[in-house]
C-alpha positions in Angstrom: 0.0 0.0 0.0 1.6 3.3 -0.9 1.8 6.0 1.9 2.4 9.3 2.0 2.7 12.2 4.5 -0.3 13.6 6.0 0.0 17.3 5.6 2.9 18.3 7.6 3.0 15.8 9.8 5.3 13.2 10.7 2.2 10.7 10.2 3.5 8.1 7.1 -0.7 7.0 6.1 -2.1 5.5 3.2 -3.6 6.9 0.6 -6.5 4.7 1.2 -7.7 4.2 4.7 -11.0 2.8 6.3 -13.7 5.0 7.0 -15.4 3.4 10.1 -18.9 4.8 10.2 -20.1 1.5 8.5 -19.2 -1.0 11.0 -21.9 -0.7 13.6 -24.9 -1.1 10.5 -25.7 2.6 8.9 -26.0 1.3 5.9 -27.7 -1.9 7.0 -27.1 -4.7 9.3 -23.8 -6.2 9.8 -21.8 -8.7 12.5 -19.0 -7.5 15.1 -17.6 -10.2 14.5 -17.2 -9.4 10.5 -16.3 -5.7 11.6 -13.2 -6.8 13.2 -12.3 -9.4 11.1 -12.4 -6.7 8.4 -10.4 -4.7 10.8 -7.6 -6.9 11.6 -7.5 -7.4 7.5 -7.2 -3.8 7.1 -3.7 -3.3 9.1 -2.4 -7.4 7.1 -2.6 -5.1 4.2 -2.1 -1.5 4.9 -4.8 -0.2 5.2 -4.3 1.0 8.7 -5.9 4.2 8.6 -9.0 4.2 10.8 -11.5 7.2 10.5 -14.3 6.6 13.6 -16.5 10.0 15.3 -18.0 9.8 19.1 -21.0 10.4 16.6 -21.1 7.2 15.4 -23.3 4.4 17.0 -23.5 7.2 19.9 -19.9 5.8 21.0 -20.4 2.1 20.2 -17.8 2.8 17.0 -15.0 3.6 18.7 -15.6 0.8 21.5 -15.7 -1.8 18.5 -12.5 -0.2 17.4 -11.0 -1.1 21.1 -11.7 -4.5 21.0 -10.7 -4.5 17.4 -7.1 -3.1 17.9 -6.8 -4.6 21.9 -3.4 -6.0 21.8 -2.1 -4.7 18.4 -2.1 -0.4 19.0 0.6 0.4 17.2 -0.8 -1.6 14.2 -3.0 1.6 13.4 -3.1 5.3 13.1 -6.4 6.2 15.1 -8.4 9.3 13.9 -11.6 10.1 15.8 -13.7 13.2 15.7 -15.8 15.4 18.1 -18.8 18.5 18.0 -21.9 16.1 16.9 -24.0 16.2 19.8 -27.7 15.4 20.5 -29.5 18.2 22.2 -31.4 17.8 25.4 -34.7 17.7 23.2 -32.7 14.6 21.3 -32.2 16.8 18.3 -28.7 17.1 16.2 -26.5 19.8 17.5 -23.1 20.7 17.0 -20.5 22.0 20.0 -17.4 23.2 20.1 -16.8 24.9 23.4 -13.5 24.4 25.2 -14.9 22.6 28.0 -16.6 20.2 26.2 -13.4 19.6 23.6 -11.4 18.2 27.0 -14.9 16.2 28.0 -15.2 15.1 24.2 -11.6 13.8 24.0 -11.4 12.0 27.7 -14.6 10.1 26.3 -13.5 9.0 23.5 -10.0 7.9 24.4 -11.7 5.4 27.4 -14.1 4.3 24.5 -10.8 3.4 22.6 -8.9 2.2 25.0 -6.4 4.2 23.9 -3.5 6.9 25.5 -3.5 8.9 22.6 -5.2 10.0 19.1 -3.7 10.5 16.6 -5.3 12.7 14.7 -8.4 14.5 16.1 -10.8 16.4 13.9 -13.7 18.6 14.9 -16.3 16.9 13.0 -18.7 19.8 12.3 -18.1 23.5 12.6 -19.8 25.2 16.1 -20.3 29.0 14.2 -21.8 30.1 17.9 -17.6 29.5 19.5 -14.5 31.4 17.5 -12.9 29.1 16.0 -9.8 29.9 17.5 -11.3 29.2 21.0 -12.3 25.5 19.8 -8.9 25.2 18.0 -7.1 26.8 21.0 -8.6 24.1 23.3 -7.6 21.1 20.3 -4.4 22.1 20.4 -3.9 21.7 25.0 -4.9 18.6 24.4 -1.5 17.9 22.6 0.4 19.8 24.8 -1.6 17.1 27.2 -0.4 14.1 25.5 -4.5 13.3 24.6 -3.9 14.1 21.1 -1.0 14.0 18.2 -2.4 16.0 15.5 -5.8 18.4 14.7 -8.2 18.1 11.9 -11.4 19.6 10.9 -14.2 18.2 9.0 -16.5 20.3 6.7 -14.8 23.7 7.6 -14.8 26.5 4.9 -11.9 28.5 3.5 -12.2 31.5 6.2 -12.6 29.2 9.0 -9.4 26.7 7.8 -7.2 29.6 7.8 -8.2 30.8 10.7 -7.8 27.6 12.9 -4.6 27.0 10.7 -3.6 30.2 11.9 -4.4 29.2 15.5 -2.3 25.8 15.2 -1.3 23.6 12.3 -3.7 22.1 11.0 -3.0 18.4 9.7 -5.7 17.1 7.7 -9.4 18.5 6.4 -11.8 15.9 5.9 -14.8 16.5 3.6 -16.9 15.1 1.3 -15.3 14.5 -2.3 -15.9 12.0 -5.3 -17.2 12.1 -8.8 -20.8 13.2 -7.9 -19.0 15.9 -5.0 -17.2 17.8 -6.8 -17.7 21.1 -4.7 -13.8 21.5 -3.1 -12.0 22.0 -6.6 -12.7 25.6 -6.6 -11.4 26.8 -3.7 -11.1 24.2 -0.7 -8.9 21.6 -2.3 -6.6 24.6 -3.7 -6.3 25.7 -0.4 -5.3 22.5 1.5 -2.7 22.5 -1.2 -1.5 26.1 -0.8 -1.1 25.3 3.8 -0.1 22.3 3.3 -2.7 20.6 4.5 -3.7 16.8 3.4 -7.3 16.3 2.1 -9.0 13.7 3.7 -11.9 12.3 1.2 -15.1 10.8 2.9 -17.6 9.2 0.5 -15.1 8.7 -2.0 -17.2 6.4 -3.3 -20.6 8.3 -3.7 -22.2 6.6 -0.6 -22.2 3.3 -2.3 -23.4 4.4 -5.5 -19.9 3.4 -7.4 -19.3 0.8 -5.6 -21.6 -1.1 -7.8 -24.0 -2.3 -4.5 -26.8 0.4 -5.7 -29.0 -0.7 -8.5 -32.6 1.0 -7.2 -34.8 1.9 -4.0 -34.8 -2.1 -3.3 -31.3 -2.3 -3.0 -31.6 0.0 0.2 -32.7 -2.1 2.8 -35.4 -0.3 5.3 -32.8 0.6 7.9 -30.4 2.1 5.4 -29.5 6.1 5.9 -29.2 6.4 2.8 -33.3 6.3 2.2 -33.2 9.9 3.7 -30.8 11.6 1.4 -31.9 13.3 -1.7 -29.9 11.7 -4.0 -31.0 8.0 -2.8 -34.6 9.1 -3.6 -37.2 8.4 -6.4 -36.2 10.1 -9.7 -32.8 11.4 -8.5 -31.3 8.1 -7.7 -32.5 6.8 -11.3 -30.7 9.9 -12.8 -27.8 9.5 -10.8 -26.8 5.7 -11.3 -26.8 6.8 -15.3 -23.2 8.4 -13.6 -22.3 5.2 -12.6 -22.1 3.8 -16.3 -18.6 5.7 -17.7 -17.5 4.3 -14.4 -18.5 0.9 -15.2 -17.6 1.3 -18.6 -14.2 2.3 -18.1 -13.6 -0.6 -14.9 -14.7 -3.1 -17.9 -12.2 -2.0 -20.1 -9.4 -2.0 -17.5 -10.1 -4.9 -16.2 -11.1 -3.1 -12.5 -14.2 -2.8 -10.7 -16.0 0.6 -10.9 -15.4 1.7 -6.9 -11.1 1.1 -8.1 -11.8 3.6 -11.0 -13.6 6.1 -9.0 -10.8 5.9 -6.0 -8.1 5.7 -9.0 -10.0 8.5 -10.3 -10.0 10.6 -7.0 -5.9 10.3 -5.9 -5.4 11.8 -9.3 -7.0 15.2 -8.4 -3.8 16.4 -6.1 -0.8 15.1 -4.9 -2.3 15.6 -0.8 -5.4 13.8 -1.5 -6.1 10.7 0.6 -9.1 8.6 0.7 -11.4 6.7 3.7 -13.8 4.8 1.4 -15.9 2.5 4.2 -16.8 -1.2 4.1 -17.8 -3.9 6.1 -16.6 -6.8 3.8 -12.9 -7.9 3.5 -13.7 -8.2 -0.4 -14.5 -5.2 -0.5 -11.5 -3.4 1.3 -8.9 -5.4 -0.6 -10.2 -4.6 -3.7 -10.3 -0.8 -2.4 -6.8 -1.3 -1.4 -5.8 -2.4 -4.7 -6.9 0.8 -6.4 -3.9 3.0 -4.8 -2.2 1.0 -7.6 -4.2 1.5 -10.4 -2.8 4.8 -12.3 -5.8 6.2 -15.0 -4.3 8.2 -18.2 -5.3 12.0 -18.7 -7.4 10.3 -21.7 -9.0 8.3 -19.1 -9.4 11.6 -16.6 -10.7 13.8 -18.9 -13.9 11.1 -20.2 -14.6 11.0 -16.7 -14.7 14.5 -16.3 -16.4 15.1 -19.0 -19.0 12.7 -18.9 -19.6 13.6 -14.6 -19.5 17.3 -14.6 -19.2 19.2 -11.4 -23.0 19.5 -10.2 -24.3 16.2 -12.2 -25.7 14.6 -9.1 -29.3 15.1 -8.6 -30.1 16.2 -5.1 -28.0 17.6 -2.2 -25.9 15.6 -0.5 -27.4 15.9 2.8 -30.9 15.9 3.8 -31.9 19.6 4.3 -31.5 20.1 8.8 -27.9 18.4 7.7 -26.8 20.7 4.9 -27.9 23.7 7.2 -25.1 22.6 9.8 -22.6 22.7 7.0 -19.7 25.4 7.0 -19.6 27.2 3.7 
């Protein structure tokens, strides 16, 4: 598996990790016992770059993880995240307040079982706390040992440079594949400009190019992905016409369509690393395999061409969760 620097760090990661958020059943039901089998797969082949939230499974994500990587610590880089919280009415809030960054952190390092993090990101941006406040408090919890490195998640231009400014910032995490196309202008520049790496979640479309989604009935009832517009009625029909220059192009090369799409997204910059999720140890080797797989600028342009920024039907939240967003 090649690796690379994250940002400026001294962290050596993959360019394609595991996005965790899968393992407890989003996207349907699924076995512990398959989740760390997976896991333990992941670091045999490389691929031992974890991306879990305190959001996820309200905790129970980051406990799998423990008894996942019991025994075997230094087998993975650990990235967790903090500021999704439920409200007292049970509603989705977001906080970044200093005292509840050392509360958030604590939590999450018991559920891990773990004396540090590597890389800690603030998952969503709390506009109602300066970001240098929430950053300020981040960055104590390296000079507390708690933490390696900072991150954010979903943060726009103003507010990276500003918590940059603050501290170093290590990594941004957002939302980028062929159907998200929305860093190029000015996010993904920018990353590259502070030196920043650009973590990629959903490189794969939510599933959709990962050849799983062929209609509604392919969603089972419990799936998340029933909620978001572009999972939904005539949107989803018009977006898995996207999915056929993918498949197209995996045909001829002999790949699967989630290998061209990854393929596809390490091309776009030189800092760009990907945390595509799975539950199946198919599934991550052959994700794995596509940091490998090296598409011509022929091969780039058809698939810009033919997925244009702004050719996915529907937002990629539902609405309450695009409001959240930093932009």
């Amino acid at each position: 598996m090649k690796k690379k620097r994250l940002g400026a760090s001294d962290l050596e990661v993959p360019v394609i990790g595991l996005g965790c958020m899968v393992l407890p059943g989003f996207y349907g039901p699924g076995s512990e016992e398959q989740a760390i089998a997976t896991l333990h797969r992941a670091a045999e082949i490389g691929v031992n770059f974890l991306d879990s939230s305190d959001l996820y499974g309200a905790g129970e994500n980051e406990k799998l993880i423990s008894r996942a990587i019991a025994g075997r610590r230094d087998d993975y880089i650990v990235a967790t995240k903090l500021g999704n919280v439920r409200t007292p009415e049970g509603k989705p809030g977001i906080d970044g307040r200093p005292e509840y960054v050392q509360q958030a952190c604590e939590a999450s390092l018991k559920r891990l079982g773990i004396e540090v993090i590597d890389l800690y990101y603030q998952h969503r941006v709390d506009t109602s706390v300066p970001i240098e406040d929430t950053v300020g408090a981040m960055a104590r919890l390296i000079e507390q040992g708690k933490v390696r490195y900072l991150g954010l998640s979903e943060a726009a231009e103003e507010t990276v440079r500003r918590a940059h400014a603050t501290h170093p910032i290590t990594a941004l995490q957002t939302e980028y594949s062929l159907w998200s196309r929305d860093v190029e202008n000015q996010i993904l520049p920018l990353t590259v400009e502070l030196g920043i790496g650009f973590v990629a979640y959903s490189p794969l479309g939510r599933g959709i190019f990962g050849g799983d989604v062929s209609g509604p009935d392919s969603l089972s009832e419990g799936d998340r992905r029933r909620g978001h517009p572009r999972f939904q009625g005539e949107n989803l029909a018009r977006n898995l016409e996207l999915v056929e220059p993918v498949r197209e192009l995996g045909a001829a090369r002999g790949c699967t369509p989630a290998q061209i799409a990854l393929a596809w997204l390490l091309s776009r910059a030189e800092n760009v690393f990907a945390i595509p999720g799975t539950r199946r140890i198919g599934h991550l080797e052959a994700n794995a395999a596509a940091a490998d797989i090296v598409l011509t600028p022929d091969e780039i342009s058809r698939l810009d061409a033919a997925i244009a920024p702004g050719a996915a039907q529907g937002t990629r939240y539902p609405a309450a969760q695009m409001a959240v967003l930093n932009r």
